[in-house]
C-alpha positions as CSV (number, residue, x, y, z in Angstrom):
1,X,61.4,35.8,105.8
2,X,64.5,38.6,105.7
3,X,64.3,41.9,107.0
4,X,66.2,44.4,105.3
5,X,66.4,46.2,102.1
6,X,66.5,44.6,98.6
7,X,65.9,46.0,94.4
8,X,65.0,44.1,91.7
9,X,63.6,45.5,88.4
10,X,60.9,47.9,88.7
11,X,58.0,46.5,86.1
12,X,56.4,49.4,84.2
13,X,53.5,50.4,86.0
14,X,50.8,48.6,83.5
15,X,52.8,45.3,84.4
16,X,52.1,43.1,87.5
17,X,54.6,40.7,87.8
18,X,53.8,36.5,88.7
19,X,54.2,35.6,92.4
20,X,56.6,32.8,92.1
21,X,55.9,29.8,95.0
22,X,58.4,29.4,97.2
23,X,59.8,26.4,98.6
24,X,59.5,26.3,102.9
25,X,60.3,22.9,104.3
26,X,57.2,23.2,105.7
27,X,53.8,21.9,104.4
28,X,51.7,24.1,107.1
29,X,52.7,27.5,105.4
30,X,53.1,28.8,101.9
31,X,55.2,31.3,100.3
32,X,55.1,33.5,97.4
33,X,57.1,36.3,96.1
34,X,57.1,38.9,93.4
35,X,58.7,42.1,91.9
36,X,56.6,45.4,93.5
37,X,57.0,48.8,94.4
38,X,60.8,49.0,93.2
39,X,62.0,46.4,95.7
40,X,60.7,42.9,96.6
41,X,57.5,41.8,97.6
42,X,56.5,38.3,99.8
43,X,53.5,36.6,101.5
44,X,53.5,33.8,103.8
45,X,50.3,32.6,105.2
46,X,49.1,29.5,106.9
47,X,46.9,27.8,106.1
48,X,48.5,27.2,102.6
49,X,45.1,27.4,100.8
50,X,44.7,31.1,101.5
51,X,47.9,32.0,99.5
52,X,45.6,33.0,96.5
53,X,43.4,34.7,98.2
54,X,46.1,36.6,100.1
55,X,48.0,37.1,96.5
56,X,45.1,38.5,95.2
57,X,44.5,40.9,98.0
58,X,47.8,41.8,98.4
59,X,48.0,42.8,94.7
60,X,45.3,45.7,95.2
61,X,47.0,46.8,98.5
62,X,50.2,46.9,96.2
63,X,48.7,48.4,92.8
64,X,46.6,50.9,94.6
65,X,49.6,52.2,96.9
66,X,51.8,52.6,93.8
67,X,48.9,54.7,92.0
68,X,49.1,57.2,95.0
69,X,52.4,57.6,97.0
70,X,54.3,56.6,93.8
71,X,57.4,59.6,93.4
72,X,58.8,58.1,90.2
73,X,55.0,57.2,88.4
74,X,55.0,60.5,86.6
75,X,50.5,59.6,86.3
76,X,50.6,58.8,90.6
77,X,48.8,61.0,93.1
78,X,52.1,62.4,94.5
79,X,53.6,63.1,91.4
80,X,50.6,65.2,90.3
81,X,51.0,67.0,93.7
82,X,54.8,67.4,93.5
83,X,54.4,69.0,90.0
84,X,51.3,70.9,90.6
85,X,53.5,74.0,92.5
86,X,51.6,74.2,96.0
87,X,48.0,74.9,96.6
88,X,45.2,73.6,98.0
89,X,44.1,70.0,96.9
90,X,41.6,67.4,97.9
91,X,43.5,64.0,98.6
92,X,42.1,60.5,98.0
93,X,41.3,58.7,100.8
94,X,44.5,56.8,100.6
95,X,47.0,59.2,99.6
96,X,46.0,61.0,102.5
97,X,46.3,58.6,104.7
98,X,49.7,58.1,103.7
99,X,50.4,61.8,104.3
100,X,49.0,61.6,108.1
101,X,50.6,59.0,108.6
102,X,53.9,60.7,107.2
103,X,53.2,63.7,109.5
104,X,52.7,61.7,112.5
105,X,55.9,60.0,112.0
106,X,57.6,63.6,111.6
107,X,55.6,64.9,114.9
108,X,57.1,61.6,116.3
109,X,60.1,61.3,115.6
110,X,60.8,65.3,116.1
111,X,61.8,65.9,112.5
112,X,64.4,63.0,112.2
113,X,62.0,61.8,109.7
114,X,60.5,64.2,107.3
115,X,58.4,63.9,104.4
116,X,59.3,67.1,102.6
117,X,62.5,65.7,101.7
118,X,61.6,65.3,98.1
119,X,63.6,68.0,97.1
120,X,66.8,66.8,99.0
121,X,66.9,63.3,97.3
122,X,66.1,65.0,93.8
123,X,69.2,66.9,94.2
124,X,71.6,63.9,95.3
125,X,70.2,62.3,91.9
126,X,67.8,60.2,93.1
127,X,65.2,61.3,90.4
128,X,63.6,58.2,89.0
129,X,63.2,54.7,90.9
130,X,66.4,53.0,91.9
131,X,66.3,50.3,89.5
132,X,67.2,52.6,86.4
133,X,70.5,54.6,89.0
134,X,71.8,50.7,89.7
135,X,71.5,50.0,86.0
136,X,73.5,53.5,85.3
137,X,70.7,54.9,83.7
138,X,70.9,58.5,83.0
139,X,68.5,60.7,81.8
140,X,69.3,63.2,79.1
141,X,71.4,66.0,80.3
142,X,72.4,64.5,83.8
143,X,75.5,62.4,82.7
144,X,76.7,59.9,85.9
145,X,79.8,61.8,86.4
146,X,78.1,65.4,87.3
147,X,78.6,66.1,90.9
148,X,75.4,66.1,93.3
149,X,73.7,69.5,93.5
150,X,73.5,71.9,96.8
151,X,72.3,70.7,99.9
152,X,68.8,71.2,100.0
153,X,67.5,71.0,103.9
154,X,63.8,69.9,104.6
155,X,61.8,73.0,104.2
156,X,60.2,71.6,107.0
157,X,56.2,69.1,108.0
158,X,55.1,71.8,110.0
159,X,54.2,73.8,106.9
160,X,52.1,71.0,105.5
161,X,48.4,71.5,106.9
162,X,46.6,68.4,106.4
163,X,42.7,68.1,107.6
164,X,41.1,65.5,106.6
165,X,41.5,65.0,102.7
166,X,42.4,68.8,102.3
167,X,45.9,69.4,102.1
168,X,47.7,72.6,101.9
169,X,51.0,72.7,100.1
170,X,53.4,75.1,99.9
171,X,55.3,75.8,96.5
172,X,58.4,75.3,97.8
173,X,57.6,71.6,98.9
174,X,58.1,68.6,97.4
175,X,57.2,65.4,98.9
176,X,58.5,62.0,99.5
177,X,57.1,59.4,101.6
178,X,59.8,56.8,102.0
179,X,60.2,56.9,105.7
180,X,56.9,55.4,106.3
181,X,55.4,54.5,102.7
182,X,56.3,50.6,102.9
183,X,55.8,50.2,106.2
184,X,51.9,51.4,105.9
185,X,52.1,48.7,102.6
186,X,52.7,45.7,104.8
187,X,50.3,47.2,107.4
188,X,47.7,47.6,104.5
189,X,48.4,44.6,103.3
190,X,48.2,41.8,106.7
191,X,44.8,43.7,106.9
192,X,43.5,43.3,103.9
193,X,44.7,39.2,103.5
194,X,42.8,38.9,107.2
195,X,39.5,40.0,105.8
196,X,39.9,38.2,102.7
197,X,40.5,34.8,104.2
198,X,37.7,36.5,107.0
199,X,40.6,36.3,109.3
200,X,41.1,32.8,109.0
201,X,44.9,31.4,109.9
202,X,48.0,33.7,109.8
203,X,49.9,36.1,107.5
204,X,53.3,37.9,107.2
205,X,53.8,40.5,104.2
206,X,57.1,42.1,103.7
207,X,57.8,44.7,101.5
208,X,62.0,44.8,100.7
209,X,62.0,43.6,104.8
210,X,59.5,45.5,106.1
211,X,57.2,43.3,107.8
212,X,53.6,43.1,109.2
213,X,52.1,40.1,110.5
214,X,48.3,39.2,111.8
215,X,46.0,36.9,112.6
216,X,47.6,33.4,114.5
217,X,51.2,33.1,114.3
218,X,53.0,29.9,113.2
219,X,54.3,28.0,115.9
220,X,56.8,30.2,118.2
221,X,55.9,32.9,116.0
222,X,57.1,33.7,112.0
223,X,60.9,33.2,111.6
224,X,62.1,36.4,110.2
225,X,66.1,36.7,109.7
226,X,67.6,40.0,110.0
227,X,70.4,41.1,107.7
228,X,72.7,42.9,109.6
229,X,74.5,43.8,106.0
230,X,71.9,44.1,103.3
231,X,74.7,42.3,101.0
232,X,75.9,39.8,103.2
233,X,75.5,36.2,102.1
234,X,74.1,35.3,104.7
235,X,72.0,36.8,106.7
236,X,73.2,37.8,110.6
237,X,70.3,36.6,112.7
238,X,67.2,34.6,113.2
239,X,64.0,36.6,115.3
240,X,60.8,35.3,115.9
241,X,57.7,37.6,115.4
242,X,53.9,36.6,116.5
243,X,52.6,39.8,116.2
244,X,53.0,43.6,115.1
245,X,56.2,44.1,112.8
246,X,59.8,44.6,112.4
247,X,61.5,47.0,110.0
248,X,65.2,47.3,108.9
249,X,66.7,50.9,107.5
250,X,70.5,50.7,106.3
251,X,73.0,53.1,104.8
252,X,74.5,50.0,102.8
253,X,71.9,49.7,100.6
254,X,70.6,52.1,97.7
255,X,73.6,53.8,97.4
256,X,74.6,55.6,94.4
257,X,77.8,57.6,93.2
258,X,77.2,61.3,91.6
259,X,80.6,63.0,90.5
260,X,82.8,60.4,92.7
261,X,80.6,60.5,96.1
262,X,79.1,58.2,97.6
263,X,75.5,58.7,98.1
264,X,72.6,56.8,100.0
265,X,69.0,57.5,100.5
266,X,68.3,58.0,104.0
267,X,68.4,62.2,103.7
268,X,69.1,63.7,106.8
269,X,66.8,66.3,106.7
270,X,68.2,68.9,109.0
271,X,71.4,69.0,106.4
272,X,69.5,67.8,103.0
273,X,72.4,65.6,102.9
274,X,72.6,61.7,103.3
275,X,73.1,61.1,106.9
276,X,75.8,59.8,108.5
277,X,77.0,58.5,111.7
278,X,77.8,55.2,113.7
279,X,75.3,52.8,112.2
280,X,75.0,50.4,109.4
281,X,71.2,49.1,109.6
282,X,69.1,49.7,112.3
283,X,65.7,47.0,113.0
284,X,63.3,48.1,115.0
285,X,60.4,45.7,116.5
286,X,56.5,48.2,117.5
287,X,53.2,47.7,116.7
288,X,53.1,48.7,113.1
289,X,55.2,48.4,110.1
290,X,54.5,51.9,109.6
291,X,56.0,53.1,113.4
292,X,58.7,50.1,113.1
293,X,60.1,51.6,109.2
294,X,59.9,55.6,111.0
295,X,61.5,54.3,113.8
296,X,64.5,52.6,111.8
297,X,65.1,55.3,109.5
298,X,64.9,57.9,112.3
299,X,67.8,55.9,114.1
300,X,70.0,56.3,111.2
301,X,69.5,59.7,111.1
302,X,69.3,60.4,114.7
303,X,73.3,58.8,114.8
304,X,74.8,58.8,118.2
305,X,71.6,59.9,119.6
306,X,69.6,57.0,118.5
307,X,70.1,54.9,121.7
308,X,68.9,57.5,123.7
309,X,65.8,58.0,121.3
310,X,64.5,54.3,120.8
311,X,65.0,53.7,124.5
312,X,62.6,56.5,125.2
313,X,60.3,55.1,123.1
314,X,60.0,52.3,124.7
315,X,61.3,50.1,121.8
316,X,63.0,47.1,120.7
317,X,66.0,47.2,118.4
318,X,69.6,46.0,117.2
319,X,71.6,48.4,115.7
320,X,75.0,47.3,113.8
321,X,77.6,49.5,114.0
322,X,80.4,50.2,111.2
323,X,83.0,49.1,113.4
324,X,81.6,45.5,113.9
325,X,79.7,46.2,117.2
326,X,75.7,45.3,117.8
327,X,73.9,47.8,120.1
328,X,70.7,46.0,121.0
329,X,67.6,48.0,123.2
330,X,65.0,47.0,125.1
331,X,65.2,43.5,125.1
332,X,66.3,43.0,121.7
333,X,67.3,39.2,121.9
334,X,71.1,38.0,121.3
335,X,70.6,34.6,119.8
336,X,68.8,33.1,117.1
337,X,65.2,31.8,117.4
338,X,64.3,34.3,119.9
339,X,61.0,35.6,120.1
340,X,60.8,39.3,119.7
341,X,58.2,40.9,121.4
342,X,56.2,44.3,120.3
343,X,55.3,47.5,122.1
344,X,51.7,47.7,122.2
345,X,50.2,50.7,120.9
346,X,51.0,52.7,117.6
347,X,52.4,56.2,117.6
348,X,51.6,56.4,113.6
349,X,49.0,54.3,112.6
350,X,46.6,52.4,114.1
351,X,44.2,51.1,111.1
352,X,41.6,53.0,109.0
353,X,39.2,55.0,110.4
354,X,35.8,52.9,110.5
């Protein structure tokens, strides 16, 4: 399994792609992979008999997450809201999850995540789903040569009031929930396989390197390399996980160019701006995929503070640096085949209310 960031075709949204089989060395575990959610999707369970079962139930987590957190389906929940000019709406039960989840990561984190960055990313160009920016498709009327627009900052998650499924936007807020979006997807997902296969074996689900795991772990725990550099041939490091999840943010990855700059799409949203500072990809080891992808993309964003913040938080985590150096915090491990272990407890998301 890899950890990091990856981008194949998007399908159009009527479409769902094969899972193609894998092959693992390994007659204990299967493997499967597909196209989904504008990156990469893969499921690894053991015993190998589950894996259609786990396909199966992995496709709904997948279909149904796209339907509502979706900010480039122009018929998703989120675009509906985005376009709908503040209000008052009634959420479904999953899109507003997604959003609590969202705010929790913003309360978290102290605004280094936000999800009223929409705005901010639709100004740097990022407008429609990555796929169609790598290919160099433009839509009419924003040629690839036109300069980015103004900074737009985060107007800020304390103006979104969210109780229950009632939300209360405000019209100058547009909403994007990439900060925690994938990471609740492979949390949705390792649940939903478990109860399928009534919790029967193991599973890991990663979604473009963000990855849950439940039930019993392979054998000192799933192998999951970590790409240091998203395009590297290799990737830098083996981990081991047996339980919770890792998540991997980089500035190398989804980049752009708009009127000869260099974009990327971790927005810092103090500044509306992509962020900058000392790191290249940040992975970050908690209890959930959702905590682990706020945590990494807060760590870009948090710069030279990041140390400081992920050692608060109690949390594991290697950070690359630009210049070739490899912060690692709170036990991160410095060889390969090393377990990994998790913070217990999530700050984000802890399951479905039952």
């Amino acid at each position: 399994m890899t950890s990091g960031t990856a981008g194949p075709t998007r399908p159009v949204p009527w479409q769902r792609p094969s899972w193609q089989r894998m092959p693992t060395g390994d007659d204990a575990v299967a493997v499967t992979e597909r196209a989904a959610l504008g990156t990469s999707a893969r499921v690894a369970v053991w015993p190998p008999e589950n894996l259609g079962v786990a396909c199966a139930a992995t496709d709904d987590v997948l279909a149904a997450l796209d339907r509502q957190a979706s900010r480039f389906r122009p018929d998703s929940e989120l675009s509906w809201l985005n376009d709908a000019g503040g209000g008052l709406f009634m959420l479904g039960d999953g899109l507003a999850e997604a959003v609590g989840v969202a705010l929790a990561a913003a309360r978290w984190t102290g605004g280094l995540t936000d999800p009223t960055v929409g705005a901010a990313l639709v100004s740097l160009g990022y407008d429609r789903d990555f796929a169609l920016i790598s290919q160099g498709g433009e839509p009419p009327g924003r040629p690839g040569g036109e300069p980015p627009g103004a900074p737009v900052p985060a107007p800020g998650w304390q103006l979104l009031r969210l109780d229950g499924p009632l939300l209360r936007l405000p019209p100058c807020v547009r909403l994007d929930l990439g900060a925690t979006a994938k990471g609740l997807g492979s949390d949705r997902a390792v649940r939903a396989v478990m109860s399928a296969t009534g919790g029967e074996g193991g599973v890991l689900v990663s979604l473009g390197g963000d990855i849950a795991v439940a039930g019993t772990p392979p054998h000192d725990g799933w192998p999951v390399a970590v790409a240091e550099e998203p395009e590297a041939a290799r990737p830098s490091q083996l981990i081991r996980l047996a339980a919770g999840a890792v998540a991997t943010s980089s500035v190398s990855a989804r980049r752009w160019q708009r009127g000869g700059a260099v974009l990327h799409h971790i927005v810092d949203p103090r500044t509306g701006r992509p962020a900058a500072g000392p790191w290249r990809t940040v992975t970050v080891a908690a209890a959930t995929c959702a905590d682990a992808n706020a945590a990494s993309t807060a760590a870009i964003v948090a710069g030279g503070r990041a140390q400081d913040w992920l050692a608060a938080g109690g949390l594991r985590a290697g950070l690359p640096a630009h210049d070739g150096r490899v912060c690692r915090l709170g036990g991160w491990p410095a060889g390969d085949g090393r377990p990994v272990p998790v913070p217990p407890g999530s700050r984000v998301y802890a399951g479905p209310a039952r």
